[in-house]
N, C-alpha and C positions, 0 to 999 in steps of 0.2 A: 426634211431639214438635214446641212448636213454635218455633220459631225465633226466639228472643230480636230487637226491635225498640228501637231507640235513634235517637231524631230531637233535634238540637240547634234550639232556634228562638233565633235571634238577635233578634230582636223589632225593634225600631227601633233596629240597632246596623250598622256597617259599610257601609263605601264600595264603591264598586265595586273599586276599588284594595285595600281590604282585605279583599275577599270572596275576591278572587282568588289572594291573597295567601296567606290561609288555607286556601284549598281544595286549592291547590297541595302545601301542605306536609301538612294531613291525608291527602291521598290515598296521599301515601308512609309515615304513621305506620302507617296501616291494609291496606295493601296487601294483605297475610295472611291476613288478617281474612275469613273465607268463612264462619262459622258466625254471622253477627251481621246482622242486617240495619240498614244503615247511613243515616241522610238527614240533610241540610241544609234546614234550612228557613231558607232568603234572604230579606229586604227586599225587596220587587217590582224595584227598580231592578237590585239584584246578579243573580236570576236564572238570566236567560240566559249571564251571566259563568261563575256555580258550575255552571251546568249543561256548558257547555263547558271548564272545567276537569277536572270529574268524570267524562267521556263516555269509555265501556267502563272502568271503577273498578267497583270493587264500594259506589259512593258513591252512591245517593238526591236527591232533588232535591225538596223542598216550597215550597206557596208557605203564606204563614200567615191567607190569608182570599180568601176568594171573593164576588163576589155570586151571587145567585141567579137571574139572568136572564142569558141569553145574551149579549145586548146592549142597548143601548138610551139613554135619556137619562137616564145614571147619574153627573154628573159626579163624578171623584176615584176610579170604583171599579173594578173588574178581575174580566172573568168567567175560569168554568175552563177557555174554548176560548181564551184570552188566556194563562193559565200554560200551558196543556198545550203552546201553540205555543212557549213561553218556556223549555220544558224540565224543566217540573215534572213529577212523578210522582203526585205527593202533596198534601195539600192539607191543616190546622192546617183545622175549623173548630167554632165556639163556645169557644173558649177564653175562661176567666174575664174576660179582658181586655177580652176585646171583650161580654162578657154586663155588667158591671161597668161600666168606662167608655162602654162605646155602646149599649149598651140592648139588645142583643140579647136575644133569647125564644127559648123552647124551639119555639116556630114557624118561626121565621125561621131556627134551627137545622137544622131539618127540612128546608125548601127549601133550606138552602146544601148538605146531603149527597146529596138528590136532584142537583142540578146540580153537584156534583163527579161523582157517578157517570155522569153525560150527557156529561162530559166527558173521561171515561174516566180520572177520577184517583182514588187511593184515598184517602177522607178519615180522618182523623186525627181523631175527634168525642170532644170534650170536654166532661167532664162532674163535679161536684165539689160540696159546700157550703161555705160559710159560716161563720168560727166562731162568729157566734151561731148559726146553724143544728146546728152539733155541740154547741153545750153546751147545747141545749135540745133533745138526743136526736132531732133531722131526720135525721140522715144519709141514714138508708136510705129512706126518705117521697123524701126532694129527688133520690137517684138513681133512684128507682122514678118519679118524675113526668118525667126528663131523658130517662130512658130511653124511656118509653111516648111523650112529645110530641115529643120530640126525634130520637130513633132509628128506633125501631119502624115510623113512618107512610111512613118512606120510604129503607128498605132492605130490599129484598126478598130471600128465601132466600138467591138465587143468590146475592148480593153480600154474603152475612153475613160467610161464613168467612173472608174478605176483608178485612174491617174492622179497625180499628185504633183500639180505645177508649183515653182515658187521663184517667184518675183522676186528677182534681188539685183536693187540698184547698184551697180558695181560700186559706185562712188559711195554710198553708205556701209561699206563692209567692212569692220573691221576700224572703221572711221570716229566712230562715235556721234556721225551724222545719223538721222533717220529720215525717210521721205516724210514729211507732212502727212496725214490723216487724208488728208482730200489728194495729193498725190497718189499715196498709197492707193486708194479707192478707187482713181480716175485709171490707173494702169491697170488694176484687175478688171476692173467693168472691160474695158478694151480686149484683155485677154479673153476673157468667159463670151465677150459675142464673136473672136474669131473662133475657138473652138464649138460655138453655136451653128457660125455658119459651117463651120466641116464637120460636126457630128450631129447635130440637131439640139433639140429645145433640152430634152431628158438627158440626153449625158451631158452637156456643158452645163447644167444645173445639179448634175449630182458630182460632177470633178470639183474635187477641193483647191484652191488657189489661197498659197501660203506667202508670207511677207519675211523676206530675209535679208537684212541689213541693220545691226546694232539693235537686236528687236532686246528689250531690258525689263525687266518688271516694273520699270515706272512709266512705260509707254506701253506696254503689250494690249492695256486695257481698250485702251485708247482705240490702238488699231484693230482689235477685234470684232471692235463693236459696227465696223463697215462693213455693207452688206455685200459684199464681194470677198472679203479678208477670213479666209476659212483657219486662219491658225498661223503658223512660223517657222521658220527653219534659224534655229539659235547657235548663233558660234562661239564666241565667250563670254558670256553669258552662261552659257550652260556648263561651262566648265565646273560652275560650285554649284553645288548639289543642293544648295538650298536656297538658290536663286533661282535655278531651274526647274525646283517643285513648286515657288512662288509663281513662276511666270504661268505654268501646266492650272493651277490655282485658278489665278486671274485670268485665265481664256477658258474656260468651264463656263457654259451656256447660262446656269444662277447665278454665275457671278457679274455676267454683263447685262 
């Protein structure tokens, strides 16, 4: 069975002061919480804060972007031996945000999840269309291309079952839209049998495949309870601390 995954990314929100703040008091909503896998994805700066707030919690630590190189003459950017020293677990990469606003490619995609995994983080690889891409019937064309360019070229076997895909309809981000129950459903099913066919039965059944677009506590139920929908990736939403112990709550395996 696999273990429900819920990661909040805060995006470009929160101080150090209020990362800490936050952390402090999520760790004791969830304390209980051992059926759920739990992460914060911090602002580069908060980090190392949530990460020692959350130290032995049953709490996660992400950062929400990597480069792809070790080091180098990158100015402004952060490799995954930079998070991983900072306390990250985890690592947010190609999120529509950064595909949308910074030009990211399903290339560049590729090398940012190879060098999460050099850096021994587990990445979080996002992948979604467009609403003109859905209402001009792309959907599964745009995740069959994110996948084969994006994924596939550089995640190997071993690190499949590992992975942490998440689905997120561009057009529901931030929208206040959500896909439907049976949308949601019908694009993971699709996801889990192309990662079936390139890694086989056992790791596309053990990789978790999360839902992220407007995911709320008055729908999380909902979508959880699909038997493809392993948990969520939450953006504001998760901002209040007691909306986002509510959502962690309501995706808990008793609860659905």
């Amino acid at each position: 069975m696999r273990i429900p995954f819920l990661a909040a990314n805060w995006k470009m929100c929160k101080t150090v002061q209020e990362a800490f703040v936050y952390a402090r008091e999520f760790t004791r909503l969830v304390k209980d919480v051992g059926d759920v896998e739990i992460v914060l994805a911090a602002p580069f700066t908060a980090l190392h804060t949530v990460a020692e707030a959350t130290r032995n919690t049953n709490v996660g630590v992400a950062g929400q972007n990597l480069h792809f190189e070790r080091e180098g003459a990158f100015t402004g950017e952060i490799s995954g031996m930079m998070l991983k020293e900072a306390g990250a677990e985890y690592v947010i990469v190609g999120h529509s945000e950064r595909r949308t606003l910074f030009g990211e490619t399903d290339a560049m995609v590729s090398k940012k999840i190879a060098a999460a995994l050099a850096a021994n983080l587990t990445p979080i690889a996002c992948i979604g269309e467009t609403l003109d891409e859905r209402e001009r019937g792309e959907t599964f064309a745009v995740l069959d291309r994110q996948i084969r360019d994006g994924l596939v070229p550089s995640v190997p076997l071993t690190a499949a079952p590992a992975l942490v895909v998440a689905y997120e309809p561009v057009w529901a981000i931030g929208t206040g839209r959500t896909a439907t129950t049976a949308q949601a459903q019908e694009a993971h099913a699709h996801v889990r049998r192309r990662l079936r066919e390139a890694y086989g039965e056992e790791a596309a059944s053990r990789c978790r495949i999360i839902y992220g677009g407007s995911v709320k506590p008055g729908n999380v139920r909902e979508l959880v309870t699909q038997p493809d929908v392993d948990g969520g990736l939450v953006g504001g939403a998760s901002l209040d601390v007691n909306a986002f112990a509510e959502i962690v709550a309501k995706s808990r395996p008793e609860a659905v």
